[in-house]
C-alpha positions in Angstrom: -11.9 -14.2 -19.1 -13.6 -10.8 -19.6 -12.2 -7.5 -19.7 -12.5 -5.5 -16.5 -12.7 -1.9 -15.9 -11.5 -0.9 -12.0 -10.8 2.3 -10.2 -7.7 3.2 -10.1 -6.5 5.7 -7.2 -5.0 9.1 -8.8 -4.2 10.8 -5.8 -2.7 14.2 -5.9 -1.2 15.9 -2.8 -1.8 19.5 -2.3 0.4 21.2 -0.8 -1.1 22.9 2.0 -0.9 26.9 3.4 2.4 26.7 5.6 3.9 24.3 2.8 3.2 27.2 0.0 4.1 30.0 2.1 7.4 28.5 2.4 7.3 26.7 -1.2 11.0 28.1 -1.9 12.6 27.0 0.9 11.0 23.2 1.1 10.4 22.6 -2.6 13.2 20.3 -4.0 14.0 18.6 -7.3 15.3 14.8 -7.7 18.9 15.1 -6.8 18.6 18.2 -4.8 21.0 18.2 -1.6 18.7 18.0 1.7 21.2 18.5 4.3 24.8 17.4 5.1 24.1 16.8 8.3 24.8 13.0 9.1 22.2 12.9 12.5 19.2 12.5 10.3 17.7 9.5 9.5 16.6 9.3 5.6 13.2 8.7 5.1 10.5 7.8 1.8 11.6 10.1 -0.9 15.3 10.2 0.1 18.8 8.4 0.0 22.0 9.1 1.0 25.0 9.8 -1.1 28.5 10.9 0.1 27.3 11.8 3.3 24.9 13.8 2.3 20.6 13.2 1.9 19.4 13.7 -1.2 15.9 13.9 -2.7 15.1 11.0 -5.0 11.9 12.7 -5.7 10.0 16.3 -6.6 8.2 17.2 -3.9 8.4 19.0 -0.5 10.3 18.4 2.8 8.8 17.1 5.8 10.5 16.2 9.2 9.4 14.3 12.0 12.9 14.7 14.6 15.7 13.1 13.2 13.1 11.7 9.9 13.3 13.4 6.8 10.9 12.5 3.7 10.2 14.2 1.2 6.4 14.5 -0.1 5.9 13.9 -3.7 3.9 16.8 -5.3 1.8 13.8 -7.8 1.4 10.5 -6.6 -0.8 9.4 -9.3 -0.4 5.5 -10.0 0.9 4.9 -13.5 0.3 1.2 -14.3 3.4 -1.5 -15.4 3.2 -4.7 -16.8 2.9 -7.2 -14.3 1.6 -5.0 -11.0 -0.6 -6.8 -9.0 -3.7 -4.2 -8.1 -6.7 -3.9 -5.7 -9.6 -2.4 -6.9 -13.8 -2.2 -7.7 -15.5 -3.4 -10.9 -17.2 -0.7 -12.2 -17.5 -2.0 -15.9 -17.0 -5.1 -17.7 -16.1 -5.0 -21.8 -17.7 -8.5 -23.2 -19.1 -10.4 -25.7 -22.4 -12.4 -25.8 -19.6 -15.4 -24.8 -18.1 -13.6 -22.5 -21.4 -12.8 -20.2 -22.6 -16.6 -20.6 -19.4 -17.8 -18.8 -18.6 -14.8 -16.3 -21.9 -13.9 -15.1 -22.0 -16.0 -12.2 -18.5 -15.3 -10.8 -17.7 -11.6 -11.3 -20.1 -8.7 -11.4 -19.9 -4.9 -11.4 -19.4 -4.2 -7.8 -17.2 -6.7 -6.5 -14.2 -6.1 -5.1 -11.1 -8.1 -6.8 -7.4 -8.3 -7.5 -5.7 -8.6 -10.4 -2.3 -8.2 -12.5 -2.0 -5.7 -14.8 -1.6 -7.5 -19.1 -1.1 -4.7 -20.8 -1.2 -0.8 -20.6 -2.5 1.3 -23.0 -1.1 4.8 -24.6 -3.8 6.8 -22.9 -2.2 5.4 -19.4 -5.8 2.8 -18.9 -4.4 -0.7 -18.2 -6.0 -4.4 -19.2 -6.4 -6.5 -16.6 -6.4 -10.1 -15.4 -7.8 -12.6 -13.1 -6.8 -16.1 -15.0 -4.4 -17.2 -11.7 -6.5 -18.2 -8.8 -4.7 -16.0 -6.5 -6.6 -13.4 -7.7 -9.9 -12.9 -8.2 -12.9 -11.9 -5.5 -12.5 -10.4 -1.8 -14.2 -10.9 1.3 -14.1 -10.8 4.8 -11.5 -8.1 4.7 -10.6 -4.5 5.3 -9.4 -2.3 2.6 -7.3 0.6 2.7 -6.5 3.1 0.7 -3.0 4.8 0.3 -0.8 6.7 -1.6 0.9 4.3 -4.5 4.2 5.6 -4.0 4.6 4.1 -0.8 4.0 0.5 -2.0 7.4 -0.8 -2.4 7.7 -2.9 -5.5 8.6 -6.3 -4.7 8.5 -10.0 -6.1 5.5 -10.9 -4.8 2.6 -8.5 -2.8 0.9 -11.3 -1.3 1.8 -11.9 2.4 0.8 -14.5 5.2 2.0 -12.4 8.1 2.6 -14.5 11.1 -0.1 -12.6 13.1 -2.8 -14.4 11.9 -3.8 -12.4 8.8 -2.7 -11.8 5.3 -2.6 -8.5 3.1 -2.2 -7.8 -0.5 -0.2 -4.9 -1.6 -2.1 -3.3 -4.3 0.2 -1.1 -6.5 -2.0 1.0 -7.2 -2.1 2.1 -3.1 -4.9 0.0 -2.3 -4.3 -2.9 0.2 -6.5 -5.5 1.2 -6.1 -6.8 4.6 -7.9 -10.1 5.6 -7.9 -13.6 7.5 -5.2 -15.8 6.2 -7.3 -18.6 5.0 -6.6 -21.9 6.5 -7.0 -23.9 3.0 -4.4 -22.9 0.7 -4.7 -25.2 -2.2 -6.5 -23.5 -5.6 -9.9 -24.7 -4.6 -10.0 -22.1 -2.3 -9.3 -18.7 -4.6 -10.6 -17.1 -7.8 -14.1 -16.9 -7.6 -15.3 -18.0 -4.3 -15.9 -16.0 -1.3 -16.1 -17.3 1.7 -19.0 -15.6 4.2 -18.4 -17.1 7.3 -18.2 -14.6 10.4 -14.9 -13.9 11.1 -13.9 -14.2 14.8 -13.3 -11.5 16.9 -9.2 -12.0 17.3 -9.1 -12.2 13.7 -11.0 -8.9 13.7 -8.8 -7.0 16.0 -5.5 -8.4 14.4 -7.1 -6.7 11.5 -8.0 -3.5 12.4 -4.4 -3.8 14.5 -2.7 -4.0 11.1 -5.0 -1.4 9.7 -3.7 0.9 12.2 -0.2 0.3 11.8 -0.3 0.8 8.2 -1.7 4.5 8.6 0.6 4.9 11.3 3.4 3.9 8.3 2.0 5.9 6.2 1.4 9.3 8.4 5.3 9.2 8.6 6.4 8.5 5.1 7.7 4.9 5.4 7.5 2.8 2.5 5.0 -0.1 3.1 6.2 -3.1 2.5 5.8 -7.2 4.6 8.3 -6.3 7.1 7.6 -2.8 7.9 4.2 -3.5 8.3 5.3 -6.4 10.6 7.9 -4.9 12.8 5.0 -1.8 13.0 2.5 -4.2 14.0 5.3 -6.0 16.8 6.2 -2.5 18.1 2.4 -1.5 18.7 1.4 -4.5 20.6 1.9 -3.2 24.1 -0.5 -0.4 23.0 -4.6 -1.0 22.7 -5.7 -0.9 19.0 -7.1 2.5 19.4 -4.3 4.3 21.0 -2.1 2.9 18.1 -3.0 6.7 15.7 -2.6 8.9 18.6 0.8 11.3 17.6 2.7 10.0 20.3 2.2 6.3 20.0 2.7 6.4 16.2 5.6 8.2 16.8 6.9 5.5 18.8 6.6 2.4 17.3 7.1 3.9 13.7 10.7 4.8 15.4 11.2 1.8 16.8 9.6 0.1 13.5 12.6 1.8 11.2 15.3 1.0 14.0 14.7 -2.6 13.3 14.8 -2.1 9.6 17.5 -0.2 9.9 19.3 -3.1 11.9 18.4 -5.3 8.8 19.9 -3.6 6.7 23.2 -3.9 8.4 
């Protein structure tokens, strides 16, 4: 197929004026001893060694109670071989052969994923769609984030059990949408389908949407199973109380128990 060209996310944090003015106490370096204090839980940018927390990136620390992260100073994306990504057509690099057999399936505009062929010494990567997993997206909600909380795993596409299904981008875009009820390769690559999507579909959606930035606003990697023990914890709470401080607080907490649980 043709050569794509997609935005990529480069999304630099900032530190902000009570971060600065304090730079020299919160600013550590990979490896850098947070605490030695055994009541805090270890959050994104941490891990624990010997007793003792430990930043696994450069960047400042944040605490939310007993959470620690720490808050990466870059969180640029820097493309590997194989990353699955999320992203807009804003170009296309073709030949006369090329446009005759891509016109009427991708354009500049659409929305797609893809996996990452090859990356090149300026840091641009070459991208492909020739799997029918990827390829156009519709009926869907996407959200943008910062890469270094996608968690790399085997695979960033995900039926959850609620009804819906999100790809991962690893480039901190993630596409939310209805899990399609035909799963055979008819149904992917190039075809969208532009049915209106029910209401319950849309409010499991916009429920998952929420609980990511809920993730997200407290540092936890993002991941299938946060996202769905986020998206269990919040169901006693409406969709729109789901980002105010105090709910996120709560079934982000209750979220990283359970992981925590998992992990033994």
């Amino acid at each position: 197929m043709a050569a794509v060209t997609m935005r990529l996310p480069a999304v630099r944090a900032p530190l902000d004026s009570s971060a600065r003015r304090g730079a020299e106490k919160h600013l550590v370096a990979p490896g850098d001893t947070i605490t030695t204090d055994t009541g805090y839980m270890r959050g994104h940018g941490t891990y624990v060694e010997d007793e003792k927390l430990i930043a696994s990136v450069a960047g400042v620390v944040e605490r939310v109670n007993k959470l620690v992260c720490v808050r990466a100073l870059k969180a640029r994306y820097n493309g590997e071989i194989g990353d699955i990504v999320v992203g807009r057509i804003t170009e296309r690099r073709k030949s006369a052969e090329d446009e005759l057999a891509m016109r009427d399936y991708l354009q500049e505009g659409d929305l797609i994923s893809a996996e990452v062929q090859s990356i090149f010494s300026d840091g641009a990567v070459s991208l492909h769609t020739r799997s029918l997993k990827y390829g156009k997206l519709a009926q869907g909600v996407l959200v943008q984030v910062s890469p270094s909380l996608v968690k790399r795993q085997k695979t960033h596409f995900h039926d959850l059990p609620c009804g819906a299904s999100v790809i991962l981008g690893n480039n901190g875009f993630i596409w939310i949408y209805p899990t399609p009820e035909q799963k055979d390769d008819e149904a992917g690559g190039y075809t969208t389908n532009l049915e209106p999507v029910p209401l319950s579909d849309r409010e499991v959606i916009s429920r998952l949407r929420n609980c990511i930035m809920a993730l997200v606003n407290h540092k936890m990697m993002l991941f299938d199973t946060s996202i769905l023990y986020c998206y269990e914890a919040s169901l006693p709470h409406q969709i729109k109380d789901i980002l105010k401080p105090e709910v996120t607080e709560e079934i982000v907490l209750e979220a990283r128990q359970r992981l925590l649980d998992l992990e033994g």
